[in-house]
CHARMM internal coordinates of N, CA and C (Angstrom, degrees):
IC EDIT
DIST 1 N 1 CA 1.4439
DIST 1 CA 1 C 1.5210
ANGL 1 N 1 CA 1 C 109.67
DIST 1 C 2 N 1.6678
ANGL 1 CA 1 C 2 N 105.79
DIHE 1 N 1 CA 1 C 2 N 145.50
DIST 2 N 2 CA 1.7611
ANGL 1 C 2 N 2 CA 95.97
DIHE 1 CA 1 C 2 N 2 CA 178.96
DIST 2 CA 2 C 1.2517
ANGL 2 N 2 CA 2 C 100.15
DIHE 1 C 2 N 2 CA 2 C -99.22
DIST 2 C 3 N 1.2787
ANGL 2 CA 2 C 3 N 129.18
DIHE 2 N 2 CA 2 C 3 N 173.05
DIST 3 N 3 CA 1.5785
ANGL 2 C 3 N 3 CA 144.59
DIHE 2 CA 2 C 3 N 3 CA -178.80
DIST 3 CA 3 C 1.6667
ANGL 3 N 3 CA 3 C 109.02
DIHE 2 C 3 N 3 CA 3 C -122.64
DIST 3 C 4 N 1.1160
ANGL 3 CA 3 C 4 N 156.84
DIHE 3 N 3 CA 3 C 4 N 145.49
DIST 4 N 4 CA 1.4288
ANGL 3 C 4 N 4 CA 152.97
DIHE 3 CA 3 C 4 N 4 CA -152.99
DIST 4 CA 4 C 1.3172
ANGL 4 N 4 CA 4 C 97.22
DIHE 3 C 4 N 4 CA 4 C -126.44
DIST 4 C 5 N 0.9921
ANGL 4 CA 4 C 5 N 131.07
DIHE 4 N 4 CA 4 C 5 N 122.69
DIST 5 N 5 CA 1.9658
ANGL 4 C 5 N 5 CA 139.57
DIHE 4 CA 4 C 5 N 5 CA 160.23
DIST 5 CA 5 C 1.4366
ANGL 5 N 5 CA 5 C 97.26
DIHE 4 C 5 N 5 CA 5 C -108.33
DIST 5 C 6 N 1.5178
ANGL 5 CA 5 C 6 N 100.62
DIHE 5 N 5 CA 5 C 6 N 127.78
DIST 6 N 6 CA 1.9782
ANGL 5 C 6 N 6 CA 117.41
DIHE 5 CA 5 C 6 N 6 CA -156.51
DIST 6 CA 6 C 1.8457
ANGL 6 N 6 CA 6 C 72.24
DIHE 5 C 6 N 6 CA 6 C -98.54
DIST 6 C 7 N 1.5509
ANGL 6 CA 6 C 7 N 83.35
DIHE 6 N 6 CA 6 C 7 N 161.85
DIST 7 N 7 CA 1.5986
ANGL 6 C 7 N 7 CA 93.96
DIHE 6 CA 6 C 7 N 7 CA 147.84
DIST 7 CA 7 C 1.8724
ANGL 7 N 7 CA 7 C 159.21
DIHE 6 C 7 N 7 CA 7 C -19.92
DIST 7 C 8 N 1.6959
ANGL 7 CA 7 C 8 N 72.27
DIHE 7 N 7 CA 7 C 8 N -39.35
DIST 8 N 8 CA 1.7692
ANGL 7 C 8 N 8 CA 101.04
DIHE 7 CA 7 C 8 N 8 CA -164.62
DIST 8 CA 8 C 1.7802
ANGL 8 N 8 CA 8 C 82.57
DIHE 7 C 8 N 8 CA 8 C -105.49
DIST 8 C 9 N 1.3832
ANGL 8 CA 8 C 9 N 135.00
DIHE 8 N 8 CA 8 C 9 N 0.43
DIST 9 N 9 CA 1.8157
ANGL 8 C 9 N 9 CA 137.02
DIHE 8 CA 8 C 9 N 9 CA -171.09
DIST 9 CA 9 C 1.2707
ANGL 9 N 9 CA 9 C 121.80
DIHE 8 C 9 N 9 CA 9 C 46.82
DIST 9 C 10 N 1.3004
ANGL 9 CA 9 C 10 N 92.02
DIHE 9 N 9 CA 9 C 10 N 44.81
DIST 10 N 10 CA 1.5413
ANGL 9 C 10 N 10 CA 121.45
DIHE 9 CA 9 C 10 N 10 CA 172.59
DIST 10 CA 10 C 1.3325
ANGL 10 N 10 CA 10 C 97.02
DIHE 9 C 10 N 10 CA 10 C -95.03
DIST 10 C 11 N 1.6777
ANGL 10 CA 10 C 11 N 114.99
DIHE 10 N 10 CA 10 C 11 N 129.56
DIST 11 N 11 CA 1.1560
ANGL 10 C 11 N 11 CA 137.63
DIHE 10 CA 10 C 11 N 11 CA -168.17
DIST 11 CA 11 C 1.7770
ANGL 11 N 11 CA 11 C 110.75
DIHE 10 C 11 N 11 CA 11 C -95.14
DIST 11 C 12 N 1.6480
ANGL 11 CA 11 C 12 N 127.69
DIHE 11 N 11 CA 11 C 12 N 122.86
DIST 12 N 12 CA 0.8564
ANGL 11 C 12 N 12 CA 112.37
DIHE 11 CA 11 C 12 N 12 CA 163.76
DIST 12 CA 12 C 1.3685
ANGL 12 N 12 CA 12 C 110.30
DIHE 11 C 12 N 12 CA 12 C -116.72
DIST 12 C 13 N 1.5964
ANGL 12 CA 12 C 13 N 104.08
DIHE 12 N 12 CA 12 C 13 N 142.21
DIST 13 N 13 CA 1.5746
ANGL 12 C 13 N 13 CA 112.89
DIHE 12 CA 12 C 13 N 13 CA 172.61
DIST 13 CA 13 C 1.4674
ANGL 13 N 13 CA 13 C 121.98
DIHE 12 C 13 N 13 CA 13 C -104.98
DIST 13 C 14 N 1.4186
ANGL 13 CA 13 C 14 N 122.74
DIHE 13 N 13 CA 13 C 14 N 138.40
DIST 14 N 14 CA 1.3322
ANGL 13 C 14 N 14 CA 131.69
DIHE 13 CA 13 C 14 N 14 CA 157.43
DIST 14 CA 14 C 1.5954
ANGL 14 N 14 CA 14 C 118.12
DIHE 13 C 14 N 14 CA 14 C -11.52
DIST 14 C 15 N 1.3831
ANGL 14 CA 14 C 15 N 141.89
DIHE 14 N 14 CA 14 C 15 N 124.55
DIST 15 N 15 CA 1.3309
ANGL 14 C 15 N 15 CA 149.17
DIHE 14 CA 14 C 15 N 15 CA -169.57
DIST 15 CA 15 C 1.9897
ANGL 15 N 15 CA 15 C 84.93
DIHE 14 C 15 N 15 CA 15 C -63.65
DIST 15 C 16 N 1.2933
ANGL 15 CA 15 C 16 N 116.77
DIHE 15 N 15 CA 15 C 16 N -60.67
DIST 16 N 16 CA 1.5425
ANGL 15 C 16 N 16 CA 136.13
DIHE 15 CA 15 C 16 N 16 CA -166.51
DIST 16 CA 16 C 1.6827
ANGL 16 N 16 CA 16 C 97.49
DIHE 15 C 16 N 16 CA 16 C -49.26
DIST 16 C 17 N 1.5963
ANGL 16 CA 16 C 17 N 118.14
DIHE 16 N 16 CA 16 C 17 N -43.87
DIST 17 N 17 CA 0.8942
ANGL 16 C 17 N 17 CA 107.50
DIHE 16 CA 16 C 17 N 17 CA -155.30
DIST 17 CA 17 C 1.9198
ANGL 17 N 17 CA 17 C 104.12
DIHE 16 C 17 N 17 CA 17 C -86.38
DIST 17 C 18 N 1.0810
ANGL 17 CA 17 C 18 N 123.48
DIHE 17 N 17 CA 17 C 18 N -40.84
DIST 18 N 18 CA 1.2857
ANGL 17 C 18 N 18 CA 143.91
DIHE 17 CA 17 C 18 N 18 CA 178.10
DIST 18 CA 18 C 1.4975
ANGL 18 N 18 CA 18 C 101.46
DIHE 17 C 18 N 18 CA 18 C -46.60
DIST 18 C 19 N 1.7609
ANGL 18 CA 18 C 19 N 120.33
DIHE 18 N 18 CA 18 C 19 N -57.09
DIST 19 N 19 CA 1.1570
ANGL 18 C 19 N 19 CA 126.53
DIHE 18 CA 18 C 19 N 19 CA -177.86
DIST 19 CA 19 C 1.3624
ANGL 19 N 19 CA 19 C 114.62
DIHE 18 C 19 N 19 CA 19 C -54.48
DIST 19 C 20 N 1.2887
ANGL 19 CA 19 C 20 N 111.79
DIHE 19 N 19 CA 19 C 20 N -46.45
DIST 20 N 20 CA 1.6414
ANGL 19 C 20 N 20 CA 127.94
DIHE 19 CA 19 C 20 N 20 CA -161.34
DIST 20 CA 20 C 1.6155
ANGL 20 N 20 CA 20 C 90.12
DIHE 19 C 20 N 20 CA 20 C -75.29
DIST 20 C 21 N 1.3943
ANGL 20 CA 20 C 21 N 144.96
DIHE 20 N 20 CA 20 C 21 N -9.17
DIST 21 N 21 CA 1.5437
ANGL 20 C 21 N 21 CA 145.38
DIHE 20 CA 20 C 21 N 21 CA -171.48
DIST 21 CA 21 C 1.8700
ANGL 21 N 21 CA 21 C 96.06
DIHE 20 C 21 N 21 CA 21 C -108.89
DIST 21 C 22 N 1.4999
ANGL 21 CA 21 C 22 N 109.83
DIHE 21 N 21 CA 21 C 22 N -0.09
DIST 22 N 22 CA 1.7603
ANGL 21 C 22 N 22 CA 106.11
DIHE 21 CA 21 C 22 N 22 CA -175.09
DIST 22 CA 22 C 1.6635
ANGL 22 N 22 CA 22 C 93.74
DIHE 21 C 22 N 22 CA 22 C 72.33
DIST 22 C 23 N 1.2088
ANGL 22 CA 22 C 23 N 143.98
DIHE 22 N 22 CA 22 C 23 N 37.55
DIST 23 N 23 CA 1.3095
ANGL 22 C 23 N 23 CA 146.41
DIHE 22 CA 22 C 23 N 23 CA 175.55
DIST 23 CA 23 C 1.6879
ANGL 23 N 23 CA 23 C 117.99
DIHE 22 C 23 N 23 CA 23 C 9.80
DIST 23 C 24 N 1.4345
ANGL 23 CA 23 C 24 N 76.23
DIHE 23 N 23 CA 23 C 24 N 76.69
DIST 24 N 24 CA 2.0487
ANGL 23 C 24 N 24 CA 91.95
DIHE 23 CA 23 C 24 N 24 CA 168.26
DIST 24 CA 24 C 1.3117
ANGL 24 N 24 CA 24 C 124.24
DIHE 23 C 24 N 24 CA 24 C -67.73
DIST 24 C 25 N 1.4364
ANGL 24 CA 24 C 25 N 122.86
DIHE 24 N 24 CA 24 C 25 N 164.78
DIST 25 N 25 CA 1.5405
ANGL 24 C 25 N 25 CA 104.87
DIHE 24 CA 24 C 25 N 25 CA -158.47
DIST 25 CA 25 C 1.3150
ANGL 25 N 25 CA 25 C 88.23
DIHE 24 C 25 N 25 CA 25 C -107.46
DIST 25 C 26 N 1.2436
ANGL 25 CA 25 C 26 N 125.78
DIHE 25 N 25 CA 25 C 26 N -8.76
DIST 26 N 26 CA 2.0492
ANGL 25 C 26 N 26 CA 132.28
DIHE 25 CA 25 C 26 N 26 CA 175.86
DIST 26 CA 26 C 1.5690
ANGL 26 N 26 CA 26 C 97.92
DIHE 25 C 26 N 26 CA 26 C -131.08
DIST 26 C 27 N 1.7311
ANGL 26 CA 26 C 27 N 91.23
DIHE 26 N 26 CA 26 C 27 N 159.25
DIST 27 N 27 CA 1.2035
ANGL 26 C 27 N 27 CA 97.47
DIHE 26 CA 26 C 27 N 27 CA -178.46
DIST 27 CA 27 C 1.7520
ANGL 27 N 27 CA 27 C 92.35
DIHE 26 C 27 N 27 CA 27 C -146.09
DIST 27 C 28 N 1.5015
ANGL 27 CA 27 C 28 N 118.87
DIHE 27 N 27 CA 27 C 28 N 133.30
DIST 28 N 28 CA 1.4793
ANGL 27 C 28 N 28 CA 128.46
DIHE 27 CA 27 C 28 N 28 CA -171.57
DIST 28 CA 28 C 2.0444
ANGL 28 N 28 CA 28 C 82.26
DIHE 27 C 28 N 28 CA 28 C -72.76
DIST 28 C 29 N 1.4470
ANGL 28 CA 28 C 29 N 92.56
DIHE 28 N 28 CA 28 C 29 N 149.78
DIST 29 N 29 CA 1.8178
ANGL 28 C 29 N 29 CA 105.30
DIHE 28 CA 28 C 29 N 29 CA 170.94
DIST 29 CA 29 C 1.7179
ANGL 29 N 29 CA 29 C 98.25
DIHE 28 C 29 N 29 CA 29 C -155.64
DIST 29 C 30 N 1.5520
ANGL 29 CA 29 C 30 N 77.85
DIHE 29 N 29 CA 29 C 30 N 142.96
DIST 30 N 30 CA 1.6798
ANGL 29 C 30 N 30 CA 110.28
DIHE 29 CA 29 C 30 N 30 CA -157.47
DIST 30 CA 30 C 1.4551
ANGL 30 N 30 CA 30 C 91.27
DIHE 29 C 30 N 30 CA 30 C -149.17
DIST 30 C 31 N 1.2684
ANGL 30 CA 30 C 31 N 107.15
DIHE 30 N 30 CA 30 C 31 N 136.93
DIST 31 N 31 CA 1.6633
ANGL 30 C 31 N 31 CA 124.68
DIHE 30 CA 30 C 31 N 31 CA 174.94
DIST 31 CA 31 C 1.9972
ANGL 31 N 31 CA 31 C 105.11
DIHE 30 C 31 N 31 CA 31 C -105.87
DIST 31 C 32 N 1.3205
ANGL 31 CA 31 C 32 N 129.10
DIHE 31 N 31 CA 31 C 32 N 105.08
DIST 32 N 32 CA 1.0189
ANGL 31 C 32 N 32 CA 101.28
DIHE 31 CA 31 C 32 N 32 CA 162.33
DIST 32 CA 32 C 1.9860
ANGL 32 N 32 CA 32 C 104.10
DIHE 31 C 32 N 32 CA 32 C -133.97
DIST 32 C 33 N 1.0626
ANGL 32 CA 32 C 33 N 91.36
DIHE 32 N 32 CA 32 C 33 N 159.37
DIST 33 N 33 CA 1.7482
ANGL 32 C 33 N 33 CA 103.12
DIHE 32 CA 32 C 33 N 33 CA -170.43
DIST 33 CA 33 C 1.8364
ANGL 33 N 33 CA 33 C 113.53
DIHE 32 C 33 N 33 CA 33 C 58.02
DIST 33 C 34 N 1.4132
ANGL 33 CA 33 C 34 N 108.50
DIHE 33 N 33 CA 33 C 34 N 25.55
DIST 34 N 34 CA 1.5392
ANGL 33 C 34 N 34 CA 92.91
DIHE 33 CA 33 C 34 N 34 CA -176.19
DIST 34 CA 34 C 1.6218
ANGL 34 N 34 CA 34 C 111.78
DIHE 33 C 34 N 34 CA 34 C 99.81
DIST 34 C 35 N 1.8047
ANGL 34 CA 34 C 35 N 116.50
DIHE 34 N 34 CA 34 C 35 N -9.69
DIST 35 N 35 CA 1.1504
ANGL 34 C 35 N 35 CA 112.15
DIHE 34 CA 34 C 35 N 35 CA -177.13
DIST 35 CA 35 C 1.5782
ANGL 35 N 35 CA 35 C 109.47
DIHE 34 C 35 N 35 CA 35 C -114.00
DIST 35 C 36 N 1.2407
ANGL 35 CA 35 C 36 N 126.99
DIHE 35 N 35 CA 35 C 36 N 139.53
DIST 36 N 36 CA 1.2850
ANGL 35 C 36 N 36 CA 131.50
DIHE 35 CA 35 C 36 N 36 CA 138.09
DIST 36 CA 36 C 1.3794
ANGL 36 N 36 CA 36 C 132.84
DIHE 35 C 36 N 36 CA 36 C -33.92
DIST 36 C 37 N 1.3600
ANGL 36 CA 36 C 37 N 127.33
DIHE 36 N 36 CA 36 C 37 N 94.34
DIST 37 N 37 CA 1.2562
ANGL 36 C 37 N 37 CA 129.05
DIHE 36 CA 36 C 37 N 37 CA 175.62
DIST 37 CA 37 C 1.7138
ANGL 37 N 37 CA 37 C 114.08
DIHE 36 C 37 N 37 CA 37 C -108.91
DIST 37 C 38 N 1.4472
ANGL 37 CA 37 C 38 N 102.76
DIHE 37 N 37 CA 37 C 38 N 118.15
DIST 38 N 38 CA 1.6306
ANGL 37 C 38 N 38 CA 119.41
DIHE 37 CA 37 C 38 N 38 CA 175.61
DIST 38 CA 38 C 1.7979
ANGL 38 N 38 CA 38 C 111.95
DIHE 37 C 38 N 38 CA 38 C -104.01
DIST 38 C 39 N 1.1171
ANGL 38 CA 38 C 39 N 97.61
DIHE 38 N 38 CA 38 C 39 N 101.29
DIST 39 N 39 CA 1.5523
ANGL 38 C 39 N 39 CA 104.93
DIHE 38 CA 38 C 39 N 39 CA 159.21
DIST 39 CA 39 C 0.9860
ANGL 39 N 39 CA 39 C 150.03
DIHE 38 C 39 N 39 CA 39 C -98.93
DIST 39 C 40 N 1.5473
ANGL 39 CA 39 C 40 N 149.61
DIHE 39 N 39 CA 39 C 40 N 99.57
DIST 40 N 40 CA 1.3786
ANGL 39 C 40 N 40 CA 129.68
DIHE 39 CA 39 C 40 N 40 CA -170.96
DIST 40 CA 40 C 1.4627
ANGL 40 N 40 CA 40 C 130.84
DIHE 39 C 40 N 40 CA 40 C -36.72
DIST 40 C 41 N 1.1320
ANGL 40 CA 40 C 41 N 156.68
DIHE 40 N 40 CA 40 C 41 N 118.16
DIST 41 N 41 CA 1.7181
ANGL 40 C 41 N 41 CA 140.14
DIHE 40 CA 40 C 41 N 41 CA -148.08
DIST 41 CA 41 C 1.8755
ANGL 41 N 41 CA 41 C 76.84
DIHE 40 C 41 N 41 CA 41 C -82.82
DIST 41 C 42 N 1.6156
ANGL 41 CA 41 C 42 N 89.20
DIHE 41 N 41 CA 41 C 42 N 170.26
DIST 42 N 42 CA 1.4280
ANGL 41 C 42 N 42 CA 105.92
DIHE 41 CA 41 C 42 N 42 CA -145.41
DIST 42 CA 42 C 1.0576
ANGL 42 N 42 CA 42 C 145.77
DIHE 41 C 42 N 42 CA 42 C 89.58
DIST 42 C 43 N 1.1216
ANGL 42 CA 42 C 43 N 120.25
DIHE 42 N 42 CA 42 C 43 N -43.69
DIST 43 N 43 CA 1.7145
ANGL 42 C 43 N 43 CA 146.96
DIHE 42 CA 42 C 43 N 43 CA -158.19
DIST 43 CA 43 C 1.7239
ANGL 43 N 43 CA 43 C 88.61
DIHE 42 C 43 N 43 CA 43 C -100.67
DIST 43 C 44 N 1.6201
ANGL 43 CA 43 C 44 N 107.97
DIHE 43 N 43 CA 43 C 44 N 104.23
DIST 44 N 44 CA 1.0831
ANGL 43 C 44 N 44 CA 126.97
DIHE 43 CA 43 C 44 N 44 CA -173.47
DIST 44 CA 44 C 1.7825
ANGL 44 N 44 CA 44 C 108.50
DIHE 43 C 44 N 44 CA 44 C -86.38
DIST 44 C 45 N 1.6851
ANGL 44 CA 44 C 45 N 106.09
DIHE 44 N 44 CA 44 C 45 N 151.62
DIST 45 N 45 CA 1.9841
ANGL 44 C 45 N 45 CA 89.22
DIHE 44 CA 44 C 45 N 45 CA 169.89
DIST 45 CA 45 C 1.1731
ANGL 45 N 45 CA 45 C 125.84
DIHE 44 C 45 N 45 CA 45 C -61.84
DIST 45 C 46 N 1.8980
ANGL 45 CA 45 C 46 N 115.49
DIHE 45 N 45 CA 45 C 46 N -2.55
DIST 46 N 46 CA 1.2988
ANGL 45 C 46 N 46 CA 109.96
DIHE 45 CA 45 C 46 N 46 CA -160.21
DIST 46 CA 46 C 1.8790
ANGL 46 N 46 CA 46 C 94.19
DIHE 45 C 46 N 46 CA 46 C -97.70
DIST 46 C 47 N 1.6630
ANGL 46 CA 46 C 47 N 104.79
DIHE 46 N 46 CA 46 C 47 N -15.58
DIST 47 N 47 CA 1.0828
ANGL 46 C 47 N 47 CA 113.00
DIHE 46 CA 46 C 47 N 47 CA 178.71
DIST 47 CA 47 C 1.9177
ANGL 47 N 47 CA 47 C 125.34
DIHE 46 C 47 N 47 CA 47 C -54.80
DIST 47 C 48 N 1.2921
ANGL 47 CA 47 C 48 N 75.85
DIHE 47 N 47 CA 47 C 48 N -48.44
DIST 48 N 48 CA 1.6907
ANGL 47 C 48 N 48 CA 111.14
DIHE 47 CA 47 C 48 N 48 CA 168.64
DIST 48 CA 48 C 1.3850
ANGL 48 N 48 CA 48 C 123.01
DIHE 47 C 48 N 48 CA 48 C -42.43
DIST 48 C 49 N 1.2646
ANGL 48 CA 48 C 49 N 109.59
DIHE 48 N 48 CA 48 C 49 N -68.53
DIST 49 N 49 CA 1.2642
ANGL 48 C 49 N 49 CA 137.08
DIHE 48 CA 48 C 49 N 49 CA 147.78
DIST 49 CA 49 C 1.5179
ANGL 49 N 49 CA 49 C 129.11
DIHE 48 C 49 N 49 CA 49 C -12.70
DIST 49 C 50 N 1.5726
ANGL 49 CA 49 C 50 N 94.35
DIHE 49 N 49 CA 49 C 50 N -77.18
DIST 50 N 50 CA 1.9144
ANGL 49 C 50 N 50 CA 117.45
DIHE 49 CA 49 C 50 N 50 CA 154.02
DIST 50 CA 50 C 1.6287
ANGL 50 N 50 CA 50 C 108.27
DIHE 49 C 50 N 50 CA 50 C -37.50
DIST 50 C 51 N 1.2961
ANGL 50 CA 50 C 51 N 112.83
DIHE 50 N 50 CA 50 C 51 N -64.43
DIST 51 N 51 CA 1.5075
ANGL 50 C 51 N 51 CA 115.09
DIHE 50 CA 50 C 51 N 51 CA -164.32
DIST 51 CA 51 C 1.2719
ANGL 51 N 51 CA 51 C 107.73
DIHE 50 C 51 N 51 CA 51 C -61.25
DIST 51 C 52 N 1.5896
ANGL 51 CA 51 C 52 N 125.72
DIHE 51 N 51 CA 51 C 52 N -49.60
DIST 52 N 52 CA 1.5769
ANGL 51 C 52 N 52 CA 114.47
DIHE 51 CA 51 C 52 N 52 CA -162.62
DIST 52 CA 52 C 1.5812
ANGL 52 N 52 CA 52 C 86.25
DIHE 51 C 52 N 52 CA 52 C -95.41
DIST 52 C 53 N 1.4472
ANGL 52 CA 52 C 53 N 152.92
DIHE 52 N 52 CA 52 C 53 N 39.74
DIST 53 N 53 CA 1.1998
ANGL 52 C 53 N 53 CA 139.18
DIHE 52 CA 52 C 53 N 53 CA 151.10
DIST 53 CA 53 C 1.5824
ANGL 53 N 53 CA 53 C 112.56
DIHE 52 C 53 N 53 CA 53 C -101.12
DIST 53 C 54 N 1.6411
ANGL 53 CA 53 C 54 N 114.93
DIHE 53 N 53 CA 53 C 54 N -16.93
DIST 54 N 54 CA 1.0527
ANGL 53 C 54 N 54 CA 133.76
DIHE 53 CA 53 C 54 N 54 CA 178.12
DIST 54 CA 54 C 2.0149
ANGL 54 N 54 CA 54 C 95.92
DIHE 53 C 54 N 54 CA 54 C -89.61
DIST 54 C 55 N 0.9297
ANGL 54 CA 54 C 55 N 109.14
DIHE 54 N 54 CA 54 C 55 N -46.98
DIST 55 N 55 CA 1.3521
ANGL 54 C 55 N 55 CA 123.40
DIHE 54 CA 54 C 55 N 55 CA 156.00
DIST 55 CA 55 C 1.7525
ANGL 55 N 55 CA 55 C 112.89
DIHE 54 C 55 N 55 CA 55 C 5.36
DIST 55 C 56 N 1.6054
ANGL 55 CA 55 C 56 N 69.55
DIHE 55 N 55 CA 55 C 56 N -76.59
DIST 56 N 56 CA 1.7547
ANGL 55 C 56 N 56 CA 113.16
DIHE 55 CA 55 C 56 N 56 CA -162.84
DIST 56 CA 56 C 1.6176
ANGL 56 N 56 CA 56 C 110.86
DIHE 55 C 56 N 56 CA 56 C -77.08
DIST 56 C 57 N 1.0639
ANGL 56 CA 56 C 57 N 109.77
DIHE 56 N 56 CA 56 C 57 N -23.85
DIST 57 N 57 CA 1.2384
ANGL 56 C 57 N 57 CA 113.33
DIHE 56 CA 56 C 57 N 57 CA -173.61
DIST 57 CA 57 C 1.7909
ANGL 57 N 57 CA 57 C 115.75
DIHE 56 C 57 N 57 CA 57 C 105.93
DIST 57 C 58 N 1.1198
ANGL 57 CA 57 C 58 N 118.32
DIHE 57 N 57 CA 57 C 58 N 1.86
DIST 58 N 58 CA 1.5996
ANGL 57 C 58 N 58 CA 122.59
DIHE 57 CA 57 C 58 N 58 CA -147.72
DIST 58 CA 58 C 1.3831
ANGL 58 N 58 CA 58 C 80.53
DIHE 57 C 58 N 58 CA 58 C -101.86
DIST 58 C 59 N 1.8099
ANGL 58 CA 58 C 59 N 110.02
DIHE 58 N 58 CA 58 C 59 N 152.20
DIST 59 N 59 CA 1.4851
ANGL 58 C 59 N 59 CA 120.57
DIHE 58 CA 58 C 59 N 59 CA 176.64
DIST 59 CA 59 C 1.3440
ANGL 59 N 59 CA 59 C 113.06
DIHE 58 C 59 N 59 CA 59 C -131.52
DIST 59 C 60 N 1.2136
ANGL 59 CA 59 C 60 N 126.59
DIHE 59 N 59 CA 59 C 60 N 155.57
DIST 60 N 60 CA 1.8222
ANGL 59 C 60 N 60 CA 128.11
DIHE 59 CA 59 C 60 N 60 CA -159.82
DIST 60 CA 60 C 1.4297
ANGL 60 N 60 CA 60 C 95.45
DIHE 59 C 60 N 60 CA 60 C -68.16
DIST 60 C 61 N 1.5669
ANGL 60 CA 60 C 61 N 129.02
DIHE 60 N 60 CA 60 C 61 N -18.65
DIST 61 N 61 CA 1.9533
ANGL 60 C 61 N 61 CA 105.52
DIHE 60 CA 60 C 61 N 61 CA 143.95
DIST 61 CA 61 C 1.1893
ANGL 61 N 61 CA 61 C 155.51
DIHE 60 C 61 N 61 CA 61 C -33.82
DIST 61 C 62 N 1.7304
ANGL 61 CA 61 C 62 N 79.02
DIHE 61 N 61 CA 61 C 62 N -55.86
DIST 62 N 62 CA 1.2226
ANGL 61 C 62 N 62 CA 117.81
DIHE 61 CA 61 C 62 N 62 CA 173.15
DIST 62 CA 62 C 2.0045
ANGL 62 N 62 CA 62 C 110.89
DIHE 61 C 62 N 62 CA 62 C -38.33
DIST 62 C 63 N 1.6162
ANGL 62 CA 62 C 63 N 74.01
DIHE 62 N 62 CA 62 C 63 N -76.36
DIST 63 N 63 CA 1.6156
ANGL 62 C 63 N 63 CA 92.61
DIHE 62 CA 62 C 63 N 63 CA 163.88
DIST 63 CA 63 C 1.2649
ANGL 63 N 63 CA 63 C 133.15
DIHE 62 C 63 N 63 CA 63 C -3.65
DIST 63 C 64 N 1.8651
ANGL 63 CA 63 C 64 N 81.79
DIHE 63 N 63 CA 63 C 64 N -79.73
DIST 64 N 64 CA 1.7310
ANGL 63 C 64 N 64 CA 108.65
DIHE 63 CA 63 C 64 N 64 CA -171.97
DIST 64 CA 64 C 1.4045
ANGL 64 N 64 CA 64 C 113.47
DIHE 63 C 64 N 64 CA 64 C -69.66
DIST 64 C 65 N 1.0986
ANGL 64 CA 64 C 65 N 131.33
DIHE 64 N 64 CA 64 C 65 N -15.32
DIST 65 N 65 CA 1.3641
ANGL 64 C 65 N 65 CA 137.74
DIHE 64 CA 64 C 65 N 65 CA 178.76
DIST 65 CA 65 C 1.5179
ANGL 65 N 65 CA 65 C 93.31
DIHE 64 C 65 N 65 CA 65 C -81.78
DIST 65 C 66 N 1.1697
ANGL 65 CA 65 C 66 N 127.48
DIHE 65 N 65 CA 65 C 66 N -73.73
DIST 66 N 66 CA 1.3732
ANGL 65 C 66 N 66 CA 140.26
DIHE 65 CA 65 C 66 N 66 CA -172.61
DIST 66 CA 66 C 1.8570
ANGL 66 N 66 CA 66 C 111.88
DIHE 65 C 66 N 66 CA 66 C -27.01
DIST 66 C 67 N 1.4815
ANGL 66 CA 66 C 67 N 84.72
DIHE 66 N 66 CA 66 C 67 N -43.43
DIST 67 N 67 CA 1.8999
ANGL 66 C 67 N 67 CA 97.64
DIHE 66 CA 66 C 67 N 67 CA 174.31
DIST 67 CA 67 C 1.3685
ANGL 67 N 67 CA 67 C 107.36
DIHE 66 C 67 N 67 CA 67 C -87.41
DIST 67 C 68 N 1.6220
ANGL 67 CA 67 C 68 N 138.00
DIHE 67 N 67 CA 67 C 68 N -27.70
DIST 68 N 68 CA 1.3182
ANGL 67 C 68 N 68 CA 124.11
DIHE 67 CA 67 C 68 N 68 CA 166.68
DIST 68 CA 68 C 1.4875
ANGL 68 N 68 CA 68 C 132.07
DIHE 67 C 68 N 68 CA 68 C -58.67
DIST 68 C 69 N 1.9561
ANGL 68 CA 68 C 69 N 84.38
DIHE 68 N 68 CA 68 C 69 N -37.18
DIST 69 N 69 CA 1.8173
ANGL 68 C 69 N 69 CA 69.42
DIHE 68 CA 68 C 69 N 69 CA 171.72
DIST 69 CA 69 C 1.6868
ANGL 69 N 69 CA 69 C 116.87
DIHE 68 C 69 N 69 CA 69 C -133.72
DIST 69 C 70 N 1.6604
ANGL 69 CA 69 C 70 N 90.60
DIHE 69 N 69 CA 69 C 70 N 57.23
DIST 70 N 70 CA 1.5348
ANGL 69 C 70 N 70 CA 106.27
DIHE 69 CA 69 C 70 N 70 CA 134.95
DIST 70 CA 70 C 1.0217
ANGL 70 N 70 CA 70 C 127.65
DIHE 69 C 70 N 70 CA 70 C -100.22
DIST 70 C 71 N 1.6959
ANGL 70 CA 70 C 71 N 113.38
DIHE 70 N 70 CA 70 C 71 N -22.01
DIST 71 N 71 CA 1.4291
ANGL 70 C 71 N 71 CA 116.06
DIHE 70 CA 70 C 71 N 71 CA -177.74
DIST 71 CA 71 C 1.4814
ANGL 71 N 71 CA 71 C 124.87
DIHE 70 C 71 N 71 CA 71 C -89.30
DIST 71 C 72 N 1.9589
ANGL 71 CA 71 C 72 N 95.48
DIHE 71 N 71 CA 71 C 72 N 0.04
DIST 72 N 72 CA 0.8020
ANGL 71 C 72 N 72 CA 109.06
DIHE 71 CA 71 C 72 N 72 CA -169.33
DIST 72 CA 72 C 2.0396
ANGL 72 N 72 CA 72 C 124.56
DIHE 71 C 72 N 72 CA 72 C -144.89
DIST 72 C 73 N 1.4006
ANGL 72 CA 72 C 73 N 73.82
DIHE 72 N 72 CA 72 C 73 N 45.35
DIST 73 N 73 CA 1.8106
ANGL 72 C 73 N 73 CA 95.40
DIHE 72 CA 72 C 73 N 73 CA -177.61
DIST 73 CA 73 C 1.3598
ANGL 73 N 73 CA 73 C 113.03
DIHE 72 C 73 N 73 CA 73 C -41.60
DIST 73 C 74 N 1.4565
ANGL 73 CA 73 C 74 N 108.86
DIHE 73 N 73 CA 73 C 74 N 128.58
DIST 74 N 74 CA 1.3801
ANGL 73 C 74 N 74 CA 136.37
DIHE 73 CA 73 C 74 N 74 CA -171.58
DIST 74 CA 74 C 2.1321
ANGL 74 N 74 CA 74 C 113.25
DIHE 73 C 74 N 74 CA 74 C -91.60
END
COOR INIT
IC SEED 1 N 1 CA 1 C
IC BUILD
């Protein structure tokens, strides 16, 4: 989806995209690597994290195994 920056760099967002965030009336912005990042405040990195691991399919087993046997090389 594109987003429109007016004249005055006033940002417009997607109706889909605003909704799909529960349509906050602010959004935290952070530039990193060249990208624009919009966050709802609240929405923690660990939050982030949660969402695209659920994403992925991966489960806090998943996880915990994943950390047992690194800590615990066979």
């Amino acid at each position: 989806m594109l987003a429109k920056i007016t004249a005055k760099n006033q940002l417009t967002l997607p109706k889909r995209v605003v909704e799909a965030l529960g349509s906050p009336t602010y959004l935290e912005v952070e530039v990193q690597d060249g990208r624009l990042i919009l966050t709802p405040p609240g929405v923690s990195a660990a939050d982030a994290v949660r969402r695209k691991l659920e994403a992925l399919g991966i489960t806090e087993a998943d996880v915990a195994d994943a950390v047992a046997a690194a800590r615990h090389p066979h």
